[in-house]
Kinemage of the C-alpha trace (Angstrom):
@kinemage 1
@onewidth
@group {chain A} dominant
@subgroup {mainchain}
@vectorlist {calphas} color= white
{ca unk a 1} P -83.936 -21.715 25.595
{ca unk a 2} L -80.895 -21.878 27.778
{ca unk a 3} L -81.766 -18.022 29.176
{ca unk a 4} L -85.181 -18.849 29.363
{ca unk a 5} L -84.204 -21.906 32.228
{ca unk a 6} L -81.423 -20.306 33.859
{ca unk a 7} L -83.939 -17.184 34.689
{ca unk a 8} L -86.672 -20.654 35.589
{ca unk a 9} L -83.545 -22.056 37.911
{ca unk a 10} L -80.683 -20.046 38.565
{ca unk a 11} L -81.464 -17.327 40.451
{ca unk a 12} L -79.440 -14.036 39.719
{ca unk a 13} L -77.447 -15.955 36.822
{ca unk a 14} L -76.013 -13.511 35.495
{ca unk a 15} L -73.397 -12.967 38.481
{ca unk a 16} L -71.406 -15.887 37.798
{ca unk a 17} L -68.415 -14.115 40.279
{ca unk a 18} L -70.577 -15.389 43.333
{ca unk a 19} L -69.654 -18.739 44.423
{ca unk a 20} L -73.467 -18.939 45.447
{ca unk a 21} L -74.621 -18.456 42.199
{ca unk a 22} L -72.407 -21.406 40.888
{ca unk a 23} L -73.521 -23.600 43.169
{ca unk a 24} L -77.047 -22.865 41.867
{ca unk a 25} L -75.569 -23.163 38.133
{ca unk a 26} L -74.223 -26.883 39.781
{ca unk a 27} L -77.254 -27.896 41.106
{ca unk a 28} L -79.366 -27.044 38.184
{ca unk a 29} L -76.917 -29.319 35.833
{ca unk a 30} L -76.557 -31.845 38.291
{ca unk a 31} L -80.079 -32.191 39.345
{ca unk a 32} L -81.508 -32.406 35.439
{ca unk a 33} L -78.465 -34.958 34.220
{ca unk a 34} L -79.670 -37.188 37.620
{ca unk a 35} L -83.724 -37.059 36.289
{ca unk a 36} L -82.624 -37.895 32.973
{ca unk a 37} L -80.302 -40.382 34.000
{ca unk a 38} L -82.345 -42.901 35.937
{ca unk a 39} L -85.125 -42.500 33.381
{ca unk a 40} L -82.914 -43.629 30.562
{ca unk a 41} L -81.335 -46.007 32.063
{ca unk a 42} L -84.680 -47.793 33.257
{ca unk a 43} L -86.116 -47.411 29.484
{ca unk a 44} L -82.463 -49.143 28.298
{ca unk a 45} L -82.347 -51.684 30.504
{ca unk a 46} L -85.861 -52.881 29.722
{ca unk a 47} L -84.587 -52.496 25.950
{ca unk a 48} L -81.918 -54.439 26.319
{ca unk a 49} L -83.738 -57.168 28.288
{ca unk a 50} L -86.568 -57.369 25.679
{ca unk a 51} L -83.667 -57.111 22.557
{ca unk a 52} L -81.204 -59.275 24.254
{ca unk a 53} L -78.828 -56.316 22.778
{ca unk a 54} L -75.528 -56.150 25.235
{ca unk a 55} L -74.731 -52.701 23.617
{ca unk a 56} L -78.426 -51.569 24.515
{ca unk a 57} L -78.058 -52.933 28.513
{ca unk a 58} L -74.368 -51.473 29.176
{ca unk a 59} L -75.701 -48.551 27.414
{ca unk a 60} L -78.414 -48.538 30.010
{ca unk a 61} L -75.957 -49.246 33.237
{ca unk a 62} L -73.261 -46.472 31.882
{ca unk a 63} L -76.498 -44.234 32.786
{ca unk a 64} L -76.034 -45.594 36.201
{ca unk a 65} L -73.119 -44.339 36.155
{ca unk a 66} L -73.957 -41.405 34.526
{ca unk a 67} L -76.499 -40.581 37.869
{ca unk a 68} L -73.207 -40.796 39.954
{ca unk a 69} L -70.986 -38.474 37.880
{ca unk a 70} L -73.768 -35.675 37.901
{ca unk a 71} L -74.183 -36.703 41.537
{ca unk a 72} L -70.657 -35.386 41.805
{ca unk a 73} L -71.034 -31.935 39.887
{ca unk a 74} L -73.342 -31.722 42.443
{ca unk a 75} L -71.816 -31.952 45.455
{ca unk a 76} L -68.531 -30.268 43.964
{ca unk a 77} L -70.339 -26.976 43.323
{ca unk a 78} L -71.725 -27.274 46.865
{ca unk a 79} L -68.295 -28.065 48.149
{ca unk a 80} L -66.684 -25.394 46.256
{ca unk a 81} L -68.892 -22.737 47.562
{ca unk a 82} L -67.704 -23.284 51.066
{ca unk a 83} L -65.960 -20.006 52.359
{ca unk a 84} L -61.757 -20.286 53.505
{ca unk a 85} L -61.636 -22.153 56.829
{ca unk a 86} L -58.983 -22.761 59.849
{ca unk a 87} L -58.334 -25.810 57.600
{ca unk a 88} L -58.716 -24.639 53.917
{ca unk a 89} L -57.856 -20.599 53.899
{ca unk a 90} L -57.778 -19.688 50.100
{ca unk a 91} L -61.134 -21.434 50.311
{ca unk a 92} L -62.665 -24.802 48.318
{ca unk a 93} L -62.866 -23.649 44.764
{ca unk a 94} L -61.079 -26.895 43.460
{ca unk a 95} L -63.810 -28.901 44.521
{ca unk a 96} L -65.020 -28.413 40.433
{ca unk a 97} L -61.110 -29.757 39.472
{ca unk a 98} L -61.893 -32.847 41.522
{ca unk a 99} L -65.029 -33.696 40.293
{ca unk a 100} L -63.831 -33.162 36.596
{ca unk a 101} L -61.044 -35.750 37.424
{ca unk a 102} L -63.591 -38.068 38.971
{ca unk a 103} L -65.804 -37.405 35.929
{ca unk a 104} L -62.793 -38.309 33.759
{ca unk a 105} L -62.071 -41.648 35.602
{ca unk a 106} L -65.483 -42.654 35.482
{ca unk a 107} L -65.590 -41.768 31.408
{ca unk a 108} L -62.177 -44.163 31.835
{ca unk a 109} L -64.193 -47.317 33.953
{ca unk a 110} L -67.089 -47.270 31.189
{ca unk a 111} L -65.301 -47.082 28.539
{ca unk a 112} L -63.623 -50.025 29.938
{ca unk a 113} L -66.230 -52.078 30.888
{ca unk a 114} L -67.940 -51.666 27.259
{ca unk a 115} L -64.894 -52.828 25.869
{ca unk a 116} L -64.523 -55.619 27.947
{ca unk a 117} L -68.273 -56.768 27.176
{ca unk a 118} L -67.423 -56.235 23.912
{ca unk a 119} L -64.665 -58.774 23.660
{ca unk a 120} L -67.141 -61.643 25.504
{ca unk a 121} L -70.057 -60.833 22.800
{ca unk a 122} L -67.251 -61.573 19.787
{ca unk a 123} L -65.761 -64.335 21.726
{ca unk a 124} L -69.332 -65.625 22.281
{ca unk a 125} L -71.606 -63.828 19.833
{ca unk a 126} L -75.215 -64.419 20.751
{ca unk a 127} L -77.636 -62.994 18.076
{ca unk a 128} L -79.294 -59.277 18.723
{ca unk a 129} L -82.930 -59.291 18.559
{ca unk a 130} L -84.377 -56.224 16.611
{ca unk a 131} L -86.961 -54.389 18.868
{ca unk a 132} L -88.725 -51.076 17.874
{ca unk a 133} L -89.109 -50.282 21.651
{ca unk a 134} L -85.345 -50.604 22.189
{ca unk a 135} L -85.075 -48.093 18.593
{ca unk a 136} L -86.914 -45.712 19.881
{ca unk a 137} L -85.590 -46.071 23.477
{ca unk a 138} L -82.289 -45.314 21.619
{ca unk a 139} L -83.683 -42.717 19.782
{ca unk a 140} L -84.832 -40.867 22.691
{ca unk a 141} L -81.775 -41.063 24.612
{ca unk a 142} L -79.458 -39.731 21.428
{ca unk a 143} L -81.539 -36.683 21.748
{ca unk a 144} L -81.525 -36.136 25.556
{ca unk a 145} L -77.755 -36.666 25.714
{ca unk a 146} L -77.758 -34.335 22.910
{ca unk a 147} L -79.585 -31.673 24.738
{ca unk a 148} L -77.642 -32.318 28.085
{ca unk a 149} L -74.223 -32.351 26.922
{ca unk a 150} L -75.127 -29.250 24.842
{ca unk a 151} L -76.418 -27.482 28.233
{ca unk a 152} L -73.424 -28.641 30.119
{ca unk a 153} L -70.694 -27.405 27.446
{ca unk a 154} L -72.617 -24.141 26.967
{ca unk a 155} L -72.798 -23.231 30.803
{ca unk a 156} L -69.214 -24.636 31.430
{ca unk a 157} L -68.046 -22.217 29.071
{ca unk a 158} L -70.296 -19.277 30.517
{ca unk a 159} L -69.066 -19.903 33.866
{ca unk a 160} L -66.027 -21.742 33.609
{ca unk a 161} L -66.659 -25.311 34.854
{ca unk a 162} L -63.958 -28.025 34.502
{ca unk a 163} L -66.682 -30.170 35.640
{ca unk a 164} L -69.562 -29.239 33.655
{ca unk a 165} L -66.980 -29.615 30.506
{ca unk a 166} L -66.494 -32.854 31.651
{ca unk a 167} L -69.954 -34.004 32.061
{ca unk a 168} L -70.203 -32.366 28.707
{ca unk a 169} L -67.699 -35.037 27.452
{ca unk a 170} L -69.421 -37.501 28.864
{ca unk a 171} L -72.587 -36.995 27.245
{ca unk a 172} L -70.977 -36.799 24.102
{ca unk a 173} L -69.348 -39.959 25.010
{ca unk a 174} L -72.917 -41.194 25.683
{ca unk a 175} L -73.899 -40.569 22.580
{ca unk a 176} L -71.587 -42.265 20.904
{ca unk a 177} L -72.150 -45.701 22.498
{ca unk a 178} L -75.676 -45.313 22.289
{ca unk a 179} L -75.672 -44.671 18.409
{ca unk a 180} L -73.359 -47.724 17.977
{ca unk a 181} L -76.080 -49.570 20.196
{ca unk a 182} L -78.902 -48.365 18.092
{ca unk a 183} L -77.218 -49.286 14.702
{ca unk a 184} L -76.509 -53.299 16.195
{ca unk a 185} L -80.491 -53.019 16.399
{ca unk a 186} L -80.876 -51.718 13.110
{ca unk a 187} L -78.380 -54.429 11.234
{ca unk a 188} L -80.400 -57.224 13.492
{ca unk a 189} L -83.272 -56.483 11.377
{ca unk a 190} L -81.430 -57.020 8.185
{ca unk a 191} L -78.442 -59.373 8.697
{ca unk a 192} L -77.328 -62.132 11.417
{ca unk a 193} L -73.891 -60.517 11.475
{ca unk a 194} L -72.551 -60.417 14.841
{ca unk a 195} L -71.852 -56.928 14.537
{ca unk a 196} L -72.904 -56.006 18.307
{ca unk a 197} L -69.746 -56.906 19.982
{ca unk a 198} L -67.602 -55.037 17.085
{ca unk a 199} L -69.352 -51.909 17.250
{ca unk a 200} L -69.095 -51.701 21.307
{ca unk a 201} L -65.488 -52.594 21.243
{ca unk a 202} L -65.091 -49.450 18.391
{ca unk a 203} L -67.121 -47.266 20.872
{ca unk a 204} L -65.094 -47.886 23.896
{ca unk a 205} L -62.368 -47.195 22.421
{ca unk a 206} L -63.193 -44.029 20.822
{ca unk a 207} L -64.723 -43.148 24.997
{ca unk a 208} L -61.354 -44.169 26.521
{ca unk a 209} L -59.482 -41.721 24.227
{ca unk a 210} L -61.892 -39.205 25.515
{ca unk a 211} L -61.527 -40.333 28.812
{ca unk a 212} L -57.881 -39.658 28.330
{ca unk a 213} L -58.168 -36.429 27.007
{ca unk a 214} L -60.028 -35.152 30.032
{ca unk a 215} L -57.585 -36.315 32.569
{ca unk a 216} L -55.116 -34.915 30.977
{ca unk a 217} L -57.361 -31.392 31.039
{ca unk a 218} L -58.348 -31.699 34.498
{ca unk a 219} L -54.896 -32.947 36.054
{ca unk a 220} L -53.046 -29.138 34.979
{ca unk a 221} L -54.835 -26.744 37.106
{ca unk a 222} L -54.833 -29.838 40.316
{ca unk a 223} L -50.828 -29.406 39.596
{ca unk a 224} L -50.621 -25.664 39.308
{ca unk a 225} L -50.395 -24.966 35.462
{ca unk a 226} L -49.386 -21.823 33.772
{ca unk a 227} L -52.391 -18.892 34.352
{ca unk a 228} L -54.062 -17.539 31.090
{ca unk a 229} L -51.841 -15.565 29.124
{ca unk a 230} L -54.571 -12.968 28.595
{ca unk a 231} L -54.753 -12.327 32.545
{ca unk a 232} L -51.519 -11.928 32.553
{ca unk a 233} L -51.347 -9.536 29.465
{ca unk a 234} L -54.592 -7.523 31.643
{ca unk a 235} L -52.744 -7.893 35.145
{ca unk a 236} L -49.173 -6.223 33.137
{ca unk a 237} L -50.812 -3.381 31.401
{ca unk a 238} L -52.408 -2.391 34.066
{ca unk a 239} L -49.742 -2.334 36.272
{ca unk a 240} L -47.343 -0.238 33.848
{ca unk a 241} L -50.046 2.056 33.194
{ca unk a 242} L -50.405 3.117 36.919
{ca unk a 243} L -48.836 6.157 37.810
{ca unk a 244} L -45.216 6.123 39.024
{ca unk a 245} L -44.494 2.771 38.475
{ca unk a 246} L -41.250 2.497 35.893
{ca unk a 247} L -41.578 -1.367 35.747
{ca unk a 248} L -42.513 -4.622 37.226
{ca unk a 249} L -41.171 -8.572 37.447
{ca unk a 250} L -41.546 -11.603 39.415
{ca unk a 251} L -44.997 -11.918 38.415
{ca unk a 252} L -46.581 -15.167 40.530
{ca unk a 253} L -50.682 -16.142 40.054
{ca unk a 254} L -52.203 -19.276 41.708
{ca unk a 255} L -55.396 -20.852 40.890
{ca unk a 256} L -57.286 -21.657 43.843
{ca unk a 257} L -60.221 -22.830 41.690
{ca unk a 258} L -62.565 -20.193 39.604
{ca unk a 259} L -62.789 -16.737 40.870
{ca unk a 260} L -60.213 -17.603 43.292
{ca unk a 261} L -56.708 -16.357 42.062
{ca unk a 262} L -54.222 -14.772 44.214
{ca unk a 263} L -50.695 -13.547 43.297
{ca unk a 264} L -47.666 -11.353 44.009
{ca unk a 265} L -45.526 -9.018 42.173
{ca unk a 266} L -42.558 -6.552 42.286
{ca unk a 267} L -43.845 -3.144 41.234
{ca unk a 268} L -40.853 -0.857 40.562
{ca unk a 269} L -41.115 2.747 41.617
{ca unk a 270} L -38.052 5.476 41.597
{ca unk a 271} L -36.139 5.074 44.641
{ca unk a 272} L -36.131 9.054 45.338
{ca unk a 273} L -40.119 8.846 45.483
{ca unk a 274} L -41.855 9.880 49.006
{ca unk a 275} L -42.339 6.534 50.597
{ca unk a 276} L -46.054 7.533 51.808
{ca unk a 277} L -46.523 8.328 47.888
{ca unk a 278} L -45.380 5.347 46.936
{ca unk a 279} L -46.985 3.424 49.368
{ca unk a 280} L -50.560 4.696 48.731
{ca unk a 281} L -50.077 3.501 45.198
{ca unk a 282} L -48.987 0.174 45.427
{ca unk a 283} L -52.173 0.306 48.174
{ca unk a 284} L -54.596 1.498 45.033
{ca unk a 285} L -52.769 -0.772 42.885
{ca unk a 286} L -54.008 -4.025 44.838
{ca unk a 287} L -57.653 -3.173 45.595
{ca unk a 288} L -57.808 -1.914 42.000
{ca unk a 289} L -56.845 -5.445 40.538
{ca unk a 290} L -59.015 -7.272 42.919
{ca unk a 291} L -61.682 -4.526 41.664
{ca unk a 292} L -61.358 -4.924 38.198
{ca unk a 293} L -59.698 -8.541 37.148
{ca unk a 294} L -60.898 -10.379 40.531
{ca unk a 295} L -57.127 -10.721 41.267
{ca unk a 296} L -55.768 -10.954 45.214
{ca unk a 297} L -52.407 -9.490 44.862
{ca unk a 298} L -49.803 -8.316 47.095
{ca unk a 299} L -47.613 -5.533 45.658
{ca unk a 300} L -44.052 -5.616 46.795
{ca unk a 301} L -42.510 -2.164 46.992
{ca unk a 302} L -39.266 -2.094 44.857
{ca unk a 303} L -37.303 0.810 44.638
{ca unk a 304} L -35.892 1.609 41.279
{ca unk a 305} L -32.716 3.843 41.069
{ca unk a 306} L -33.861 6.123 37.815
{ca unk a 307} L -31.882 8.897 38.132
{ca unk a 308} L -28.517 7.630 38.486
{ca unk a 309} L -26.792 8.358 35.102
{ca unk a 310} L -24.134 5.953 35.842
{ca unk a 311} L -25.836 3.386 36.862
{ca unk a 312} L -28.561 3.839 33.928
{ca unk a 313} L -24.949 3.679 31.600
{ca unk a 314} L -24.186 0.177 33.060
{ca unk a 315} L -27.436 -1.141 32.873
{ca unk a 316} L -27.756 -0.134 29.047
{ca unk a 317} L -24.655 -1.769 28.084
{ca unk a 318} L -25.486 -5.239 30.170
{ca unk a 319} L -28.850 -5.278 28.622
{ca unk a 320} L -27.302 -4.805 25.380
{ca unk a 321} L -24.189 -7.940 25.803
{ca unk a 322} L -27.519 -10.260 27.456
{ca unk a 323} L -29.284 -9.575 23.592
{ca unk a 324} L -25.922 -10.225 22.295
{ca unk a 325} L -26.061 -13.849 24.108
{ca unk a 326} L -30.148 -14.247 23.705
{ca unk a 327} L -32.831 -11.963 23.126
{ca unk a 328} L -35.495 -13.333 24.970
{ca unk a 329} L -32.685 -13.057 28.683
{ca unk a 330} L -34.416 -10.297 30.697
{ca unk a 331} L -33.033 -8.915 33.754
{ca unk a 332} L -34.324 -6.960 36.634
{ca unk a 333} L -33.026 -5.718 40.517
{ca unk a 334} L -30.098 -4.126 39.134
{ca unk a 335} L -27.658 -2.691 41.354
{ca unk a 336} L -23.875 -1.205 41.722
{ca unk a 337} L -21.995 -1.610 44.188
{ca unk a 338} L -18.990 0.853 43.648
{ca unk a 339} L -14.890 -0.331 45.002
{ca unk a 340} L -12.032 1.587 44.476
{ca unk a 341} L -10.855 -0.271 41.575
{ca unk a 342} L -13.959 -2.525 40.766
{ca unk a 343} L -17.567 -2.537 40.936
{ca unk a 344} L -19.932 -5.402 41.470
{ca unk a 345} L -22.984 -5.718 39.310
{ca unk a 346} L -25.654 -7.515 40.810
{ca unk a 347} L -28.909 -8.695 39.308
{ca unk a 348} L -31.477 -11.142 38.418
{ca unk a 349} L -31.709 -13.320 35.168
{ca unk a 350} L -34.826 -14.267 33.796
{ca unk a 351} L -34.307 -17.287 31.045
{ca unk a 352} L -37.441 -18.736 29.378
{ca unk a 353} L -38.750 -22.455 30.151
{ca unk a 354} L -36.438 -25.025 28.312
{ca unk a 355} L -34.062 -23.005 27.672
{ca unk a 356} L -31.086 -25.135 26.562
{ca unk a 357} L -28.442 -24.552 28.680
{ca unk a 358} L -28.238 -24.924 32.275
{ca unk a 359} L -28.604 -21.895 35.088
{ca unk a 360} L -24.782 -22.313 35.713
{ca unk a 361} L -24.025 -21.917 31.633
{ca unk a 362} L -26.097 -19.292 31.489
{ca unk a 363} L -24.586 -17.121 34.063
{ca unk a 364} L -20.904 -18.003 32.768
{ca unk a 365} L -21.963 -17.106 28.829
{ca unk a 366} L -23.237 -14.067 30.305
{ca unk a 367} L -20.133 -13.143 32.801
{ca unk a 368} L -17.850 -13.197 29.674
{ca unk a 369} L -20.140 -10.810 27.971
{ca unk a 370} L -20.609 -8.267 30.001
{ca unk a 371} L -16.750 -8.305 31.089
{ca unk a 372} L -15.894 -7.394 27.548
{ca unk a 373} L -18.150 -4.719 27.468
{ca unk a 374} L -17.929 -3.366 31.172
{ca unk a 375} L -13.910 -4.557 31.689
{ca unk a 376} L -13.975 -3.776 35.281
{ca unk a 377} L -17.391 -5.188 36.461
{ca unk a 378} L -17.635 -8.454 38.765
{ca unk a 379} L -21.065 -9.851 38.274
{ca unk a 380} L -23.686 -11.233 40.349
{ca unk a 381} L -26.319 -12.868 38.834
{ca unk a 382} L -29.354 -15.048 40.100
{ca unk a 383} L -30.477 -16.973 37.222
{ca unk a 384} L -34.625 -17.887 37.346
{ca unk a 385} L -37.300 -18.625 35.444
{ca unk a 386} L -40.839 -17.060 34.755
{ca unk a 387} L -43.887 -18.311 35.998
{ca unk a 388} L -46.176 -16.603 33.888
């Protein structure tokens, strides 16, 4: 059903890499949660008048609501398919992150306001009429939220939407009020219990939570969160598999919303290699990862000294006091730097996130390792983290 109106509305759907295409995917999700929107909210409001139900009418203005936040998707996926300006150059792909987090905040503000509605109907309950138009109003809004929130979580995951996800959330949320709206109408029928108010004020909380959940979702990739581990797994063994390349670090990716990643990284090559050799394949190596994992990346050039026995000696026995002190220390840029009676060993210190001692501590622990091992050696050592 979903293939048969994405071929109906989404033209060429199947290229979800175009940032045309996703605004059509945007306007197509935006465009049927508006229609459906205003029509349910009309049919609950009328409900709600005729039932005197305050579940059934803020059921019917969180629609309202609802028209803005697909209003949003909409104009997000327009936004975000904006090419890089003067003013914007890695172009406006988190458009979609901001409309998930305004999405989120509106899940927040009705989640809120049923609460607070809530709270008056137990401090003054007022009895709930039972009304088979407001039942099957309910009834047929359960199963178009279904259907929506369905459509939205089954294209955000196709195409990787924060804000489709999100509007996905909040149909779910949706749901959830409405069902505790259409079971106050039900008990009305059977018992003078003023169970309206309780069952809103469960409801709202349970969309709050939610509400919570998605800020907290949307808010990483606005701050710059760590890329997906299986990109990274894709961009490194690709990297180590090209030709003359001996090893690679410093591995950077940012997320400048989706299909829009750009990165850098130290590709290290022997330092005897012809330089036009080496440069043509850092040169393949960029286009090919922009070819094949839609990655922008700059290459850096780093010269790798491979067949230096001595130097391969040191770097063995350095590698093998860092395991000593931690296995999971890596190290990288190692040099020599040869004096008559000393030699200088300088290179950088990769420690994992939270790791529990501090830069300084590290590079001390790891000084009095290596000395033992490599008596005459002075060390230099830039301690760092990963950020992949």
């Amino acid at each position: 059903m979903i293939n048969f109106l994405l071929r109906l509305f989404v033209r060429d759907h199947q290229n979800i890499g175009d940032p045309q295409v996703r605004r059509r995917y945007g306007a197509f999700t935006g465009g049927a949660g508006i229609v459906l929107n205003v029509l349910l909210s009309v049919g609950k409001l009328a409900a709600g008048s005729l039932s005197g139900s305050i579940a059934v009418t803020a059921d019917g203005l969180n629609n309202l609501s609802d028209v803005a936040s697909s209003g949003v998707t909409l104009l997000s996926f327009r936004l975000a398919e904006k090419s890089a300006d003067e003013e914007h150059p890695f172009g406006h792909g988190r458009s979609e992150y901001l409309a998930a987090l305004v999405v989120s905040f509106l899940v927040l503000l009705m989640g809120f306001e049923l609460g607070k509605g809530s709270v008056e109907k137990i401090l003054h309950p007022a009895a709930v009429q039972w009304s088979l138009l407001g039942a099957v109003v309910m009834g047929i809004s359960l199963a178009g939220k279904l259907g929506l929130g369905l459509l939205n979580r089954s294209l955000g995951k196709r195409i990787d939407s924060g804000a489709m996800r999100a509007t996905a959330a909040d149909s779910f949320s949706d749901m959830a009020a409405t069902s505790a709206a259409l079971l106050a109408l039900v008990l009305a029928r059977f018992t003078s219990l003023p169970a309206d108010g309780w069952l809103g004020l469960v409801v709202s909380a349970f969309i709050c939570c939610t509400g919570i959940s998605l800020l907290r979702e949307t808010i990483g990739p606005l701050l710059g969160e760590k890329p997906d581990p299986a990109l990274v797994q894709d961009i490194e063994r690709y990297i180590l598999s090209c030709e003359h390349v001996e090893g690679m670090h410093d591995l950077i990716l940012h997320n400048y919303g989706p299909g829009r990643i750009f990165g850098s990284v130290h590709a290290e090559v022997a330092a005897d290699l012809d330089v036009m050799i080496g440069h043509e394949a850092i040169d393949r190596m960029e286009h090919d990862l922009l070819r094949l994992l839609g990655v922008q990346m700059v290459v850096h050039y780093d010269p790798l000294a491979v067949n230096d026995a001595r130097l391969r000696i040191l770097r063995e026995k350095t590698e093998a006091a860092l395991a000593e002190l931690d296995g999971g220390l890596r190290l990288h840029d190692f040099r020599l730097v040869d004096g008559p009676t000393s030699c200088n060993l300088i290179f950088d210190l990769v420690v994992p996130h939270g790791y529990p001692q501090t830069h300084a501590q590290v590079r001390a622990a790891a000084e009095e390792l290596i000395r033992a091992t490599v008596p005459q050696a002075n060390c230099v050592i830039t301690v760092e983290e990963s950020y992949v």
